[in-house]
GUSE-180733 format. One record per residue: residue number from 1; residue in three letters; x negated, y, z of N, C-alpha, C in turn. Coordinates in Angstrom, 1 decimal. Atoms other than C-alpha are relative to their C-alpha. Example, Ala and Ser with C-alpha at 12.3 -4.5 7.8 and 13.67 -1.06 7.14 Angstrom:
! residues 2
<1 "ALA" <-0.9 -1.2 0.0> <-12.3 -4.5 7.8> <-0.9 1.2 0.0>>
<2 "SER" <0.9 -1.1 0.0> <-13.7 -1.1 7.1> <0.8 1.1 0.8>>
This chain:
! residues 228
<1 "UNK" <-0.8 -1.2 0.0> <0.0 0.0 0.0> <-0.9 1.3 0.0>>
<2 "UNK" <1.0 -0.7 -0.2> <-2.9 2.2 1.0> <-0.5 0.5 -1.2>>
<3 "UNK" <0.6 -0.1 1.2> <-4.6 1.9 -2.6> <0.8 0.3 -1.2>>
<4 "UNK" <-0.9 -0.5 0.9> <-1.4 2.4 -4.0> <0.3 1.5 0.2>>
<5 "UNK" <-0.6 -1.4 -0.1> <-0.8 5.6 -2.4> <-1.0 1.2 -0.3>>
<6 "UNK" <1.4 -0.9 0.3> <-4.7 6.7 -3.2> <0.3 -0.2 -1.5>>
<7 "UNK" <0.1 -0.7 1.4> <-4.2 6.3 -6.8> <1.3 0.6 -0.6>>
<8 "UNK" <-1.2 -1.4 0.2> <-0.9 8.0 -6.8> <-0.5 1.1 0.1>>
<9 "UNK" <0.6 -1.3 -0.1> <-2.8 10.8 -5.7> <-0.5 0.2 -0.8>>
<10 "UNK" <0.9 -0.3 1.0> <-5.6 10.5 -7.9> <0.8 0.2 -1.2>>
<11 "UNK" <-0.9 -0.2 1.3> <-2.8 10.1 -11.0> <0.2 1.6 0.3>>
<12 "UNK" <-0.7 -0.8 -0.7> <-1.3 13.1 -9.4> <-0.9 1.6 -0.5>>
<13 "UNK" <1.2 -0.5 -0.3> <-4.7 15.2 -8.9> <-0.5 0.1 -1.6>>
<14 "UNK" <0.1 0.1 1.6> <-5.5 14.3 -12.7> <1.0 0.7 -0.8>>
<15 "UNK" <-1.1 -0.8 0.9> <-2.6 15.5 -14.1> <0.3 1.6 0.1>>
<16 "UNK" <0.3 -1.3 -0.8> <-2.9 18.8 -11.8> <-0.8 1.0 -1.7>>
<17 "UNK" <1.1 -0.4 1.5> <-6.1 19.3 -14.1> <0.5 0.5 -0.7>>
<18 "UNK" <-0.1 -0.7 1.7> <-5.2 18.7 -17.1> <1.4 0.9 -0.2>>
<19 "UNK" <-1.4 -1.0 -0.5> <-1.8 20.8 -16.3> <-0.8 1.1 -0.4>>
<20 "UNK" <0.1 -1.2 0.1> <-4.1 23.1 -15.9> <-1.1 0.2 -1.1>>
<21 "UNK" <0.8 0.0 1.2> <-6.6 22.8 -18.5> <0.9 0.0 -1.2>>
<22 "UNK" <-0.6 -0.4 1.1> <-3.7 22.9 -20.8> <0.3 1.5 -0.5>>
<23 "UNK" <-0.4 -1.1 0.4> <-2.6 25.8 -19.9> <-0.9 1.2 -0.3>>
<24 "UNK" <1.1 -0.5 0.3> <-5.9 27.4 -20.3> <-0.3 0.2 -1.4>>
<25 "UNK" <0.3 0.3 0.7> <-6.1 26.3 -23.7> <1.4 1.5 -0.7>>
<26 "UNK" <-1.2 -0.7 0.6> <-2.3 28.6 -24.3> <-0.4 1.9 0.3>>
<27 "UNK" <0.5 -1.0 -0.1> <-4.3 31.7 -23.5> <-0.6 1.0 -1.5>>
<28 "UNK" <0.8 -0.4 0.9> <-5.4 34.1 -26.5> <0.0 1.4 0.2>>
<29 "UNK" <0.6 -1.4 0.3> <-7.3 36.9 -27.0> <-0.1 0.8 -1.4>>
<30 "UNK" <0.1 -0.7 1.7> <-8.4 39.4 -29.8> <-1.3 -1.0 -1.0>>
<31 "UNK" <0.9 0.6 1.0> <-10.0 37.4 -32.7> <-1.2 0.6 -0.7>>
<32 "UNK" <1.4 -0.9 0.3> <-12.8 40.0 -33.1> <-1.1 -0.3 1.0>>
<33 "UNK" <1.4 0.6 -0.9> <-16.2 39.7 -31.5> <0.2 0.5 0.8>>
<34 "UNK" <0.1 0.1 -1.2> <-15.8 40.6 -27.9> <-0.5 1.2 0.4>>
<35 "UNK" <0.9 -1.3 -0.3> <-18.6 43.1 -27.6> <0.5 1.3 -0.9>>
<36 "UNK" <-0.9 -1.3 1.2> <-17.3 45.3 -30.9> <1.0 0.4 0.6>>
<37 "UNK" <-1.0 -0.2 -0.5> <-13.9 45.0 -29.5> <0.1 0.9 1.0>>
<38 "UNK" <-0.1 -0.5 -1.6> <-14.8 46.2 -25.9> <-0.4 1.7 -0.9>>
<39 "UNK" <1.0 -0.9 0.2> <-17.4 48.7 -27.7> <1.7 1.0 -1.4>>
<40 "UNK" <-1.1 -0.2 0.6> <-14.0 50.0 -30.1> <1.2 0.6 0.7>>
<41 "UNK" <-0.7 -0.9 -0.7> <-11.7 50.6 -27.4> <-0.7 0.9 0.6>>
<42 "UNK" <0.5 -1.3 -0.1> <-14.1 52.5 -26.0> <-0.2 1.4 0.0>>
<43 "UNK" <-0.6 -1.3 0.9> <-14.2 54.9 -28.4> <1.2 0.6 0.2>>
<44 "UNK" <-1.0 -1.1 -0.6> <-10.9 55.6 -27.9> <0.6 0.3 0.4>>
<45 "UNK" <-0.4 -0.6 -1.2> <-10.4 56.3 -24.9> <-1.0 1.1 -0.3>>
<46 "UNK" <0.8 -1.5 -0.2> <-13.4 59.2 -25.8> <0.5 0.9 -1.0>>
<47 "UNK" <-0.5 -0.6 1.0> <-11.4 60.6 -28.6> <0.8 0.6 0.5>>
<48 "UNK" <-1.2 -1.3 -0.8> <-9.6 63.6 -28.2> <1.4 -0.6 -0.1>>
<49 "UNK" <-1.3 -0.1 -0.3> <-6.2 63.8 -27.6> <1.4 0.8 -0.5>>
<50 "UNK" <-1.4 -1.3 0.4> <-2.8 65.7 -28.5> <1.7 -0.9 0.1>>
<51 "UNK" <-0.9 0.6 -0.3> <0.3 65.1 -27.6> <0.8 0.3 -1.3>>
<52 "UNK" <-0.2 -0.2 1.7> <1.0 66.3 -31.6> <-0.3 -1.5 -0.6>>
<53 "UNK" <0.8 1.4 0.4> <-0.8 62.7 -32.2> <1.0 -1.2 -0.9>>
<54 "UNK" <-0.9 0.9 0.3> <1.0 60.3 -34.6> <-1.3 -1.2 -0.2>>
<55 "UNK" <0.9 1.4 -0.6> <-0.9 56.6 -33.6> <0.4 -1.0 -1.0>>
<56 "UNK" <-0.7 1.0 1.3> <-1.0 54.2 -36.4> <-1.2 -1.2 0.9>>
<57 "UNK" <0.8 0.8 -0.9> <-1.7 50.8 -34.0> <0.4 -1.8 -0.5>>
<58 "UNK" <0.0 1.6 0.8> <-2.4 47.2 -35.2> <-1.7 -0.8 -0.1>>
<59 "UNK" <0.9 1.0 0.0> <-4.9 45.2 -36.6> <-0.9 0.3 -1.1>>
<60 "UNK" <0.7 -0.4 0.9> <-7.3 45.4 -39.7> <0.6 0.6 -1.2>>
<61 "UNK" <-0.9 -0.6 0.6> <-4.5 46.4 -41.9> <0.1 1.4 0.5>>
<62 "UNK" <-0.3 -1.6 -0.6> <-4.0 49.7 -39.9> <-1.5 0.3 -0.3>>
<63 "UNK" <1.8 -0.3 -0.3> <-8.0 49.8 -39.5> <-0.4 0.2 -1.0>>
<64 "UNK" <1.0 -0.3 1.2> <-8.9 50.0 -43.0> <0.8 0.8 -1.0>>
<65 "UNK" <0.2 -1.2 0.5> <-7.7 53.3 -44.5> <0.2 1.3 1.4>>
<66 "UNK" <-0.2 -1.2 -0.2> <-7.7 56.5 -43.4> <1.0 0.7 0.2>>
<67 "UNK" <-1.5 -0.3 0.0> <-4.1 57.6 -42.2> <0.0 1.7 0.0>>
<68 "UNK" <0.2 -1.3 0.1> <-5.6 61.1 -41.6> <0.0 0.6 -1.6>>
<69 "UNK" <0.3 -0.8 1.2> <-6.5 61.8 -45.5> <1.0 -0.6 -0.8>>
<70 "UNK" <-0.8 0.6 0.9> <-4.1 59.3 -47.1> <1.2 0.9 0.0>>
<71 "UNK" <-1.5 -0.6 -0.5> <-0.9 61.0 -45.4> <0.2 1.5 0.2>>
<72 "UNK" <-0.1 -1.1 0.0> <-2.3 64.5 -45.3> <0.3 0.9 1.4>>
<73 "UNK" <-0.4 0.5 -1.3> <-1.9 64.2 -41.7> <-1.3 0.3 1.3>>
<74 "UNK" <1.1 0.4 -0.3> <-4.5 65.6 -39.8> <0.3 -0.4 1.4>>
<75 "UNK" <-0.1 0.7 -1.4> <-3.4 64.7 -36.1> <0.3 -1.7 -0.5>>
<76 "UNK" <0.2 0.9 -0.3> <-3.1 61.0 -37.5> <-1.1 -0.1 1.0>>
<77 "UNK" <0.8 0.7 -0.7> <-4.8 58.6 -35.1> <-0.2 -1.2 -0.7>>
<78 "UNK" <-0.5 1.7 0.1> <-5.6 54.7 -36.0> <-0.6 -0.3 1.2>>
<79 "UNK" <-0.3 0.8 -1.5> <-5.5 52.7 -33.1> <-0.2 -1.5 -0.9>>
<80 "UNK" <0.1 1.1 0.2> <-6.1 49.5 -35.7> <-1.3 -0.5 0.2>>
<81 "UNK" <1.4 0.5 -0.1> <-8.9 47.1 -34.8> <0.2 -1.5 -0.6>>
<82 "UNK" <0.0 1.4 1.2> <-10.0 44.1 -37.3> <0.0 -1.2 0.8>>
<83 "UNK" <0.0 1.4 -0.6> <-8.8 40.9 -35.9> <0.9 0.0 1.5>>
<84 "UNK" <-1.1 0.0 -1.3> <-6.2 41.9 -33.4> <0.9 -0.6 0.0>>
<85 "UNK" <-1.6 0.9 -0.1> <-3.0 40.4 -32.0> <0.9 0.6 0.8>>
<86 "UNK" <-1.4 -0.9 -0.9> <0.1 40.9 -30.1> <-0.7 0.3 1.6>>
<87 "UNK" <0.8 -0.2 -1.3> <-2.2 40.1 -26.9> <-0.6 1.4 0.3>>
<88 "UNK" <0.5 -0.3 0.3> <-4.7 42.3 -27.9> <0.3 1.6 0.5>>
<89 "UNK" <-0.5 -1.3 0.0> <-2.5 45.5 -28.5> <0.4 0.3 1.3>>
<90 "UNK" <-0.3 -0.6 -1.0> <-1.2 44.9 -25.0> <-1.1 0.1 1.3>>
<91 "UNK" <1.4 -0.2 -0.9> <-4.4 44.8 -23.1> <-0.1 1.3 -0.1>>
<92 "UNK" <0.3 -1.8 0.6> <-5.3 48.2 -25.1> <0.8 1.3 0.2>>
<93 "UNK" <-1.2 -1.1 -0.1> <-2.1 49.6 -24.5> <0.2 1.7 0.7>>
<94 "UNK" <-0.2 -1.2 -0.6> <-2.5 52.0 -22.1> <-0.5 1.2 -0.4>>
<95 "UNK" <0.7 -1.2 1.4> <-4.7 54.2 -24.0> <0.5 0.9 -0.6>>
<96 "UNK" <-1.4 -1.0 0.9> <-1.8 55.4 -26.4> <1.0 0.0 0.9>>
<97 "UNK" <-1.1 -0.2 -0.7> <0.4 55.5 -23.8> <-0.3 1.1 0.8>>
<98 "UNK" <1.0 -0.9 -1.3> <-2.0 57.6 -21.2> <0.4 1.7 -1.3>>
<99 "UNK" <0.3 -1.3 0.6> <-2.0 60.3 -24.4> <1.4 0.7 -0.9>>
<100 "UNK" <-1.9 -0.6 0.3> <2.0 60.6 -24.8> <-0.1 0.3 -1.3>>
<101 "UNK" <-0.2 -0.7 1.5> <1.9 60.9 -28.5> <1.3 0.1 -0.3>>
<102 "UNK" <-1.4 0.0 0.9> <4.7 62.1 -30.8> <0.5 -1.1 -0.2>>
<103 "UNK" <-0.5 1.3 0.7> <5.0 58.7 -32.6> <-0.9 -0.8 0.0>>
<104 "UNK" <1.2 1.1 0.0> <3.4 55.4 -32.7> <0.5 -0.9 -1.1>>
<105 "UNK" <-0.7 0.7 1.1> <3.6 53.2 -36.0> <-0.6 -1.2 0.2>>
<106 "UNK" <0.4 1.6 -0.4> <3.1 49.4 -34.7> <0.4 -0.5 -1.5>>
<107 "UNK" <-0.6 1.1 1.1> <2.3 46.7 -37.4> <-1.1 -0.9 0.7>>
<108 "UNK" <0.7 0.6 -0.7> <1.0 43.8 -35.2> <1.0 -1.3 -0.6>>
<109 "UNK" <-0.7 0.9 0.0> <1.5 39.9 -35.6> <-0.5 -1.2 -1.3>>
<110 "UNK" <0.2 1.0 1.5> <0.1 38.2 -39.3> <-1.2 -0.6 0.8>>
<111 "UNK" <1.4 0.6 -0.4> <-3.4 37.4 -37.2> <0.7 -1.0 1.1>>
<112 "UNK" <-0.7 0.7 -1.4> <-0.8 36.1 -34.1> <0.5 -1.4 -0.7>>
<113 "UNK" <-0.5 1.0 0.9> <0.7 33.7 -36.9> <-1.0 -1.3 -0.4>>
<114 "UNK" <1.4 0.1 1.0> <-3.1 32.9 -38.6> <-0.2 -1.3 1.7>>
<115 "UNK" <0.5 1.1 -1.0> <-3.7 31.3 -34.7> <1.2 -1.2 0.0>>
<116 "UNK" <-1.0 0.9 -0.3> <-0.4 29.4 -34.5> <0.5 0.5 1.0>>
<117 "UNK" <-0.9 -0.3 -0.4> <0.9 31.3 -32.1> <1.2 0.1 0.2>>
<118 "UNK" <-1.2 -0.1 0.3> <4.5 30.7 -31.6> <0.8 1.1 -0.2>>
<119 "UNK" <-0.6 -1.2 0.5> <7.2 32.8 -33.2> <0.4 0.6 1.4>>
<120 "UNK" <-0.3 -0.6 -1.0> <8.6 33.5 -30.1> <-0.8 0.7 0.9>>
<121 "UNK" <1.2 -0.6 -1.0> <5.7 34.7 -28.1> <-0.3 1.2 -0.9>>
<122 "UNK" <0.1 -1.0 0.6> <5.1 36.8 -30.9> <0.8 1.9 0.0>>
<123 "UNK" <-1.5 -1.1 -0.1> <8.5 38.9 -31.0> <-0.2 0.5 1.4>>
<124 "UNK" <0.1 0.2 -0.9> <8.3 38.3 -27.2> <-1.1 1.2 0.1>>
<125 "UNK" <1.1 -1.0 -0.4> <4.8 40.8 -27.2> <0.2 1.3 -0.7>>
<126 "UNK" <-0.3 -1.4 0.5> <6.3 43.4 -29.6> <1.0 0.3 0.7>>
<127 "UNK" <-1.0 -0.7 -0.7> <9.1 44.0 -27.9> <-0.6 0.1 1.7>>
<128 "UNK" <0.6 -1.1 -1.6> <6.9 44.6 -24.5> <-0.4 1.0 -0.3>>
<129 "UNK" <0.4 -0.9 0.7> <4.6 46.5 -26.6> <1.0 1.6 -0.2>>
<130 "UNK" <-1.6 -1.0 0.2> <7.8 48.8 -27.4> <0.2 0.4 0.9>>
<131 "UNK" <-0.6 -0.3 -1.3> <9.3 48.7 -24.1> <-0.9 1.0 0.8>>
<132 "UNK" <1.4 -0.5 -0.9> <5.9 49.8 -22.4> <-0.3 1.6 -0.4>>
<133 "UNK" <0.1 -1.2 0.6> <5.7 52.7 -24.8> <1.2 1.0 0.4>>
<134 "UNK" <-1.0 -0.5 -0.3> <9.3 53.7 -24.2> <0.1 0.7 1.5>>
<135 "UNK" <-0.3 -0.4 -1.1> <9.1 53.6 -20.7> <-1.2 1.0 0.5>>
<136 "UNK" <1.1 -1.2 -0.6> <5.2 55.3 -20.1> <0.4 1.3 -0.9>>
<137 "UNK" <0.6 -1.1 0.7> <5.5 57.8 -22.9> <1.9 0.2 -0.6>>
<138 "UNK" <-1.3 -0.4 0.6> <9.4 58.7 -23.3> <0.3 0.7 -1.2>>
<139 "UNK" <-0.5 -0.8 0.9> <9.4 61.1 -25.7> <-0.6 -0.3 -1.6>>
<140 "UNK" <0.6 -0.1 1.7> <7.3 59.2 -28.4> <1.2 -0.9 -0.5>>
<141 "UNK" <-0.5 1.0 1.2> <8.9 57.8 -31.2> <-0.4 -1.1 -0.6>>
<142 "UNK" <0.7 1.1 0.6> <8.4 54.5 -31.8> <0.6 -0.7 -1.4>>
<143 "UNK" <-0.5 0.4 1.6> <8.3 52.7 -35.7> <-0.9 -1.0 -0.4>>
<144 "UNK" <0.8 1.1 -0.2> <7.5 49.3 -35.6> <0.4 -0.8 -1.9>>
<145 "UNK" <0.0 0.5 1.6> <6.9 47.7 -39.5> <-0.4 -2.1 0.1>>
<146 "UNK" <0.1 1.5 0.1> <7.8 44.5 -40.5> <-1.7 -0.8 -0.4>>
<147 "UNK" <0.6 0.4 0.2> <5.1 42.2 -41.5> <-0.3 -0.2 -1.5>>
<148 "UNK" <0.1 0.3 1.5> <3.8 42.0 -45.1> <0.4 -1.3 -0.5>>
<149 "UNK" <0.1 1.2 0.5> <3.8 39.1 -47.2> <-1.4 -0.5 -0.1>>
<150 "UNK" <1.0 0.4 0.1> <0.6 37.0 -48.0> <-0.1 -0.7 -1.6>>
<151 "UNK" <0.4 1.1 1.1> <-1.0 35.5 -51.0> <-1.2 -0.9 -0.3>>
<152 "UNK" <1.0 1.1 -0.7> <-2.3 32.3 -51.0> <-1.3 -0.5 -1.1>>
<153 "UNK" <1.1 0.6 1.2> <-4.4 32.1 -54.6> <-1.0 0.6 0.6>>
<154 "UNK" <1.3 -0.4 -0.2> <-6.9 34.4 -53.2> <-1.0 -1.1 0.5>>
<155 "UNK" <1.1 1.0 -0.6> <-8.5 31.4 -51.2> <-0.6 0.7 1.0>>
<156 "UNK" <1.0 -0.7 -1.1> <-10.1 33.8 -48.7> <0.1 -0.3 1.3>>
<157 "UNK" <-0.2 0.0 -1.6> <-8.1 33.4 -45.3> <1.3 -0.8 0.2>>
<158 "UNK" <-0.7 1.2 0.1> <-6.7 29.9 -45.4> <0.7 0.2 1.3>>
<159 "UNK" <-0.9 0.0 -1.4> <-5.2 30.3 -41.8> <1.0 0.8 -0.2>>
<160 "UNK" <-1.3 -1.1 -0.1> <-3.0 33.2 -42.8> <1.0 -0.4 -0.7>>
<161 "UNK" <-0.9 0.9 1.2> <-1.6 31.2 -45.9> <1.1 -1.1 0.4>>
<162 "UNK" <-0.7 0.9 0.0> <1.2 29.1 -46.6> <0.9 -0.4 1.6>>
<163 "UNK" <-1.4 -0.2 -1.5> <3.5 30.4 -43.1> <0.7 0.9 -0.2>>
<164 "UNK" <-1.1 -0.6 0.8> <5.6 32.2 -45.1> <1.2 0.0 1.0>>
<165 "UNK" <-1.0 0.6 -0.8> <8.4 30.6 -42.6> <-0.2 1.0 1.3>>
<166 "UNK" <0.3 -0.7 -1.2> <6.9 32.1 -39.8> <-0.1 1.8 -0.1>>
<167 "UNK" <-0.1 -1.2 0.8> <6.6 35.2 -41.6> <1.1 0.6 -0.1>>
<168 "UNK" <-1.6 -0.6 0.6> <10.4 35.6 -42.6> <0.7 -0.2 1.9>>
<169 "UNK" <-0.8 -0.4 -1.8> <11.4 34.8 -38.5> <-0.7 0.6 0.9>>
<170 "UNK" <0.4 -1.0 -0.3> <9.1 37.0 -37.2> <0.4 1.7 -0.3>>
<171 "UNK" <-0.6 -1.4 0.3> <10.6 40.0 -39.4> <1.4 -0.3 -0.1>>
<172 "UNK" <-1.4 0.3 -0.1> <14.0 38.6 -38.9> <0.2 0.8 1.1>>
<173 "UNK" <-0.3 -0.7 -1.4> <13.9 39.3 -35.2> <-0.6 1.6 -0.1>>
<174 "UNK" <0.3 -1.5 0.3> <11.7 42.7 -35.9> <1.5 0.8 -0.9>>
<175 "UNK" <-1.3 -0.9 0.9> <14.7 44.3 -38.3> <1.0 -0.2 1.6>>
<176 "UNK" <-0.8 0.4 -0.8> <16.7 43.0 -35.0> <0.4 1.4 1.3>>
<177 "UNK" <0.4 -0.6 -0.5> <14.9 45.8 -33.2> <1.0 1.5 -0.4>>
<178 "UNK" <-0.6 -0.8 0.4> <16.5 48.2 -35.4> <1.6 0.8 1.0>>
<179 "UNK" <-1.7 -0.5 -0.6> <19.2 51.1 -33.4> <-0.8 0.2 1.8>>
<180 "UNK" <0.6 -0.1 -1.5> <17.4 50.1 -29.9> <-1.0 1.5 0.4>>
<181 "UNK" <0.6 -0.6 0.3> <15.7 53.4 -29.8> <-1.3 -0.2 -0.7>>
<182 "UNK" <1.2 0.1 0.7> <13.1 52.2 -32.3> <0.5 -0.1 -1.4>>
<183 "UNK" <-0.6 -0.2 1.5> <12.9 52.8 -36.2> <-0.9 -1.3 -0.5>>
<184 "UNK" <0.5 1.3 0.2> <12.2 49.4 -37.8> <-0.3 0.9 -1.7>>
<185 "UNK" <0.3 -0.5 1.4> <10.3 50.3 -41.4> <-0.5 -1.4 -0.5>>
<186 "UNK" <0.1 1.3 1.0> <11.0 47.3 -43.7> <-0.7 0.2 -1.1>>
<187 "UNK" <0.8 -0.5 1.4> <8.0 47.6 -45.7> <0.0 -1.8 -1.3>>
<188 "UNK" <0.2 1.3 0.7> <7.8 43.8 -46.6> <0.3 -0.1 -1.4>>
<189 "UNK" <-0.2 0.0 1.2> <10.0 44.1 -49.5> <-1.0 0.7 -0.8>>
<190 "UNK" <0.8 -1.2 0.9> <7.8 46.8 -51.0> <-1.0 -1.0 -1.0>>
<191 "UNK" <1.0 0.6 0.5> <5.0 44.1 -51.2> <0.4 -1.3 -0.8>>
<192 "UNK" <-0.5 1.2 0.6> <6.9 41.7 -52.4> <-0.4 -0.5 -2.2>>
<193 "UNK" <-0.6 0.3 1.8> <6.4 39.9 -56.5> <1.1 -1.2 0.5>>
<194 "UNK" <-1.4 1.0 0.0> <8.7 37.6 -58.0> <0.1 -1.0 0.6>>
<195 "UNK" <-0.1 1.4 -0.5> <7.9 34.4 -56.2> <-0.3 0.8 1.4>>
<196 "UNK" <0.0 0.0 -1.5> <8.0 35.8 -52.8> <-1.2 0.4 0.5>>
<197 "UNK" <1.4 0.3 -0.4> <4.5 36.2 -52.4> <-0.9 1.6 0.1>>
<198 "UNK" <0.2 -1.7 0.0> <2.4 39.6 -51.5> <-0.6 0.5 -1.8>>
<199 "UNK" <0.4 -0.2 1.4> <1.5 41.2 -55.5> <-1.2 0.2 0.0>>
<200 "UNK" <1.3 0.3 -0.1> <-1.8 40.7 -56.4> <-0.4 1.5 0.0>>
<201 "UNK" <0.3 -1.4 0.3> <-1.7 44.6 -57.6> <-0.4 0.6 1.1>>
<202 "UNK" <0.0 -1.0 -1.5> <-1.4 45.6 -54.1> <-1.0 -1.0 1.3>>
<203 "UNK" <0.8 0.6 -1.2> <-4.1 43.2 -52.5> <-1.3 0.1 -0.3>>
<204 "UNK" <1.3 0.7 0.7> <-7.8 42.8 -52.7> <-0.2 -1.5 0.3>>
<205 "UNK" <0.4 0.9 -0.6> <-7.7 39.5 -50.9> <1.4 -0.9 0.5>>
<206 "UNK" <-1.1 0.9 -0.4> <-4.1 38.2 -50.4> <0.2 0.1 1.4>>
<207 "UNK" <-0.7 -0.1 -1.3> <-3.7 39.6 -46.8> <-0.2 1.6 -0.1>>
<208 "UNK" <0.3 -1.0 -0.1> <-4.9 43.0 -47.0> <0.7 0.9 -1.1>>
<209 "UNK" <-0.5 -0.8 1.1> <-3.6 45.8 -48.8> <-1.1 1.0 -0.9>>
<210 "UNK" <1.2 -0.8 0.8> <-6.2 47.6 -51.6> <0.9 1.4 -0.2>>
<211 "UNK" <-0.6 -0.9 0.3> <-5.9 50.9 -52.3> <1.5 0.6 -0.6>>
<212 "UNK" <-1.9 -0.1 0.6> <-2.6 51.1 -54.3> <0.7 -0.4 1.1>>
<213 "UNK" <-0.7 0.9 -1.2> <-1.3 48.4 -51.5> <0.4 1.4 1.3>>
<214 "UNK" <-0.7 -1.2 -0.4> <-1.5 52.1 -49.2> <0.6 1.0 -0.7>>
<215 "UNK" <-1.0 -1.0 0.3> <-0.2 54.2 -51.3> <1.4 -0.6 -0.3>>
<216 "UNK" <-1.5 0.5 -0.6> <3.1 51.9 -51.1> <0.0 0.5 1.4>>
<217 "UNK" <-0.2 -0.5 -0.9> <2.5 52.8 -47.4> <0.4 1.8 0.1>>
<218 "UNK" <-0.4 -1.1 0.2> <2.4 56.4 -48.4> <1.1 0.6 -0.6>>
<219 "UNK" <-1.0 -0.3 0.3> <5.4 56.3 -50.2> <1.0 -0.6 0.7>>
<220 "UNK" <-0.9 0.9 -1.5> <7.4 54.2 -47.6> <0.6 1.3 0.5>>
<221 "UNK" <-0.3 -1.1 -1.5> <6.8 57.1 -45.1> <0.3 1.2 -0.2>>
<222 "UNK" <-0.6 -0.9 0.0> <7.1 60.0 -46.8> <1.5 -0.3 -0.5>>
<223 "UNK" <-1.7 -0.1 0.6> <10.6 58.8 -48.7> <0.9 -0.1 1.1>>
<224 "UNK" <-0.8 0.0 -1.0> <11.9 58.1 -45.6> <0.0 0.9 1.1>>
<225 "UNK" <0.6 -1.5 -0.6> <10.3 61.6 -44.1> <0.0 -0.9 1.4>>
<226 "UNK" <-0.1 0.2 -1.1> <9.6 59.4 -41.3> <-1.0 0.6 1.2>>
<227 "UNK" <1.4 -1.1 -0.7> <6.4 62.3 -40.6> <0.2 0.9 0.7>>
<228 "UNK" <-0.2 -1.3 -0.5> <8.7 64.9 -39.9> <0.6 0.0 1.2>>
């Protein structure tokens, strides 16, 4: 009975573990190198400030143009860093929130996908992201953008490819957002060709948008004067 009730325990004591060693493994961070990342927010927190400030915040899609020169805009901010997630944005958070901006234009979530991240954990961290905003910085305006599409001939960033699925119920529940004091900007369609897929016109690489690919962004925002 004795030896029965010692490796109950030990079953017991084992499964504790791996209990917890699983749940270790359900943890994610930003998919950029660690030190850049730290050395990135950094920065800006040392950047000036204005409460004029419209925050364009995300991932390497926000991170690679210029929101200031594209949009004519000189209080833009970017707030995007290459290889971010829904985690990511909320770690960083406080930063744009500490500097009460006008508006903030979230496009977080294709890299959250790229890990396998479940849909729901995803939606689940934009709408804190939102909420967090709403409640530190009341008076900004928040404008959270669907998720692009992807295309998968490029061959470059096999993990982002062929989740299309996850793609379409991620901006299902985003459009959902819509009315809650937040402006949902359904860019998706924009990028769309005929098979569903993002247009090669507007990619260099099948995740990314190339030059043209923002000036769809630039005509998004102004047609919908969502600047003013």
């Amino acid at each position: 009975m004795k030896n029965a009730f010692k490796t109950g325990c030990l079953f017991f004591i084992l499964f504790l573990l791996g209990s917890s060693a699983g749940a270790q493994k359900l943890t994610w961070d930003s998919t950029y190198r660690p030190k850049t990342y730290a050395e990135q927010v950094a920065k800006f927190r040392k950047a000036a400030h204005s409460k004029k400030d419209v925050v364009f915040l995300g991932n390497s899609i926000t991170a690679g143009t210029n929101w200031a020169t594209l949009l004519d805009l000189p209080n833009a901010r970017n707030r995007g860093i290459s290889g971010d997630i829904s985690y990511g944005v909320l770690e960083r958070l406080d930063e744009v929130i500490a500097c009460k901006p006008a508006k903030v234009f979230l496009l977080i979530g294709i890299n959250d996908i790229s890990r396998n991240i479940p849909d729901s954990l995803i939606i689940g961290n934009i709408k804190k992201i939102v909420s967090r905003i709403r409640q530190g910085s009341k008076r900004t305006k928040v404008y959270v953008y669907t998720l692009l599409p992807v295309n998968s001939s490029f061959g470059k960033f096999k993990n982002h490819y062929n989740k299309d699925e996850h793609i379409l119920l991620v901006n299902a529940e985003i459009r959902k957002l819509a009315g809650c004091k937040v402006s949902v900007i359904d860019i998706y369609p924009d990028f769309l060709d005929e098979e569903n897929h993002l247009r090669k016109a507007l990619t260099k690489d099948g995740l990314h948008p190339n030059a043209a690919g923002y000036e769809v962004f630039k005509a998004k925002l102004k047609q919908a004067d969502y600047l003013n």
